[in-house]
Phi, psi and omega in degrees: 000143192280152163211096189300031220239120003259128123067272210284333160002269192275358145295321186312306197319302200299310199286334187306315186300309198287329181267022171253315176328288196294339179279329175313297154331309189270311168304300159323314180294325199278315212278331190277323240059355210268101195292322178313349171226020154244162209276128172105339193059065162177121169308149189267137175315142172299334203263320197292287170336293159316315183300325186308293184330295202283324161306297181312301173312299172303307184294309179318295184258017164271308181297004185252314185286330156298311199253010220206076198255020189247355140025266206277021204240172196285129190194240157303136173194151168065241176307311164319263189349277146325318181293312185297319185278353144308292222269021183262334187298300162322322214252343185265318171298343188266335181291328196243337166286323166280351104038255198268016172321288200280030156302132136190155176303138161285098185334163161298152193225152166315121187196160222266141142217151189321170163289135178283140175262147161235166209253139170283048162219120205023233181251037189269175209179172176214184194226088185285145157231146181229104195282181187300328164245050160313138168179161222078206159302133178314165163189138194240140193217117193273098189303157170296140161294347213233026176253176135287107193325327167326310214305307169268053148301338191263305175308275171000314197258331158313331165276333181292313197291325255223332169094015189274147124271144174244206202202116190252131165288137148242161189264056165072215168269338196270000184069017181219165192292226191146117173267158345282269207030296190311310193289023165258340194288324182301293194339273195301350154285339179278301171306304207291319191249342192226025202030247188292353178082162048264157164225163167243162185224153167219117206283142144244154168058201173345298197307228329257229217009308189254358155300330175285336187253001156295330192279336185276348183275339206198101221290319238271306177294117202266326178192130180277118103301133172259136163252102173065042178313172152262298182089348163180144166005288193325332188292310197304087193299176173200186189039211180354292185305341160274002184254038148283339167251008193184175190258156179301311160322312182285316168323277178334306194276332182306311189282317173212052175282333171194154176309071149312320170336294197323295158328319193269308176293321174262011166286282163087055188312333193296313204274346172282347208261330201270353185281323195297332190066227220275351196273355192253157156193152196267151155198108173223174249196112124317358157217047129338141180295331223229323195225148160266180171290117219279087185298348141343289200298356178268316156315344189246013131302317164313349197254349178117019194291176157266151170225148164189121168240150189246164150266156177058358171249144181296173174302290187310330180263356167281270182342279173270359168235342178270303192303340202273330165294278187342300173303321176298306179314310192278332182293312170307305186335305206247014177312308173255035183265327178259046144251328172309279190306328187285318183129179190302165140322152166102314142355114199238060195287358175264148205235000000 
């Protein structure tokens, strides 16, 4: 039987343990990245974490020791003890998790688009957009799955501002790729809208994997791009490390909204990227939310893929704030490797 005596004791104990817990947490959390577990969902300045950390404790345990004058008298032990500084441990994690909820990916929001066409392969579709001077080569852009479909708006409207028309994939009702079903759709978008091609295509997040292992299947793709790819299973981060991008809630559903493992291990997106040489190219993140770095990519840079890699940015912010420049550069880049192949300017490949 506990014996909590006296009282007030062992409440000073309990909230002093829970605001150290808890400030210790929020350095860790701010020092980690991990916004999902600091308080606001948005990281704290390191000087700002540390100053907390170092007031509480100084702070803490000069008012606990003021206020606390049966301190040194027969009281907590043992079993006391442990049961309080438990449940102060408790009360600082929960705390730095409910926190950080408003840590989360930005829902999808309403936005005008064309009527969908759809594919005879389980229930996916595209969209064509052709903006007013479009010409050339098509370029097909495979959304992340594991985003809001908005997220690709921004790449989207950079290939349109760029003068391509493109072709936006959907992955269906259920919002996600499906092996093999997925590996017909780059195909069969090219004979449709762009016969013999060339196209460029752009995979984000999981797609940018099967953007990479379509372009190894089908010379008619003049250049892949990936954005913040996995490039093989192993990548797939879990536990903690996802709440560099999300609250533990957001987490929870990320881990099994849909097999990705699976999916990534039967792409096997790494050895294509080293196959493509100069037609593949990367925009991967060292501190992606969702895959980690990927040691592939210094091989397939020795074999001639492109790369530009970053610090500091998330899967989302690689995704909606980086890429839509990137993609405009490769697209210049290769404008007149795909206008060789392709044919004049000017062209009309969406029907």
């Amino acid at each position: 039987m506990l014996y909590l005596y006296p009282a007030y004791v062992a409440w000073h104990y309990y909230l002093l343990v829970a605001a150290v817990a808890l400030a210790t947490m929020q350095t860790a959390a701010s020092a980690a990245g991990l916004r999902g577990l600091q308080i606001g969902g948005r990281l704290w300045p390191a000087s700002l974490a540390r100053s907390t950390l170092a007031i509480t404790i100084i702070g803490g345990v000069a008012l606990f020791v003021a206020t606390t004058p049966d301190l040194l008298s027969p009281g907590l032990a043992g079993t006391e003890l442990l049961v309080t500084f438990g449940a102060g441990v408790f009360t600082g994690a929960a705390l730095s998790l409910i926190g950080g909820m408003p840590c989360r990916p930005r829902r999808a929001t309403r936005f005008d688009q064309p009527a969908e066409h759809r594919l005879p392969i389980a229930d996916y579709g595209y969209r064509a957009l052709r903006p007013p001077n479009a010409g050339g080569p098509l370029v097909l852009v495979l959304p992340d799955p594991d985003l809001p479909g908005v997220a690709t708006l921004p790449v989207v409207s950079a290939i349109l501002d760029s003068g391509y028309t493109c072709a936006v994939v959907s992955w269906g009702r259920e919002g996600v790729p499906r092996y093999p079903d997925a590996m017909a759709v780059v195909p069969m978008l090219i004979s449709i809208q762009a016969g013999d091609g060339p196209v460029a295509v752009v995979g984000l997040g999981a797609s940018g994997d099967l953007a990479l292992r379509s372009a190894a299947d089908d010379e008619r793709i003049a250049l892949a791009m990936a954005v913040g790819p996995a490039l093989r299973p192993a990548n797939v981060l879990s536990g903690l490390l996802l709440l560099r991008e999300m609250n533990v809630a957001e987490a929870w559903r990320w881990q099994r909204k849909w097999h990705r493992q699976g999916f990534i291990a039967s792409l096997q997106a790494g050895e294509a990227l080293c196959r493509l040489g100069r037609r593949g190219a990367i925009l991967a993140s060292r501190h992606d939310g969702f895959y980690h770095w990927s040691e592939e990519c210094e091989s397939a840079a020795r074999a001639g893929a492109r790369m530009h890699i970053l610090d500091g940015e998330s899967h989302e912010g690689l995704v909606r704030g980086v890429a839509p420049a990137w993609v405009n550069d490769m697209l210049t880049a290769a404008r007149s490797d795909l206008v060789a192949i392709g044919g004049e300017p000017g062209a009309d490949p969406v029907g």
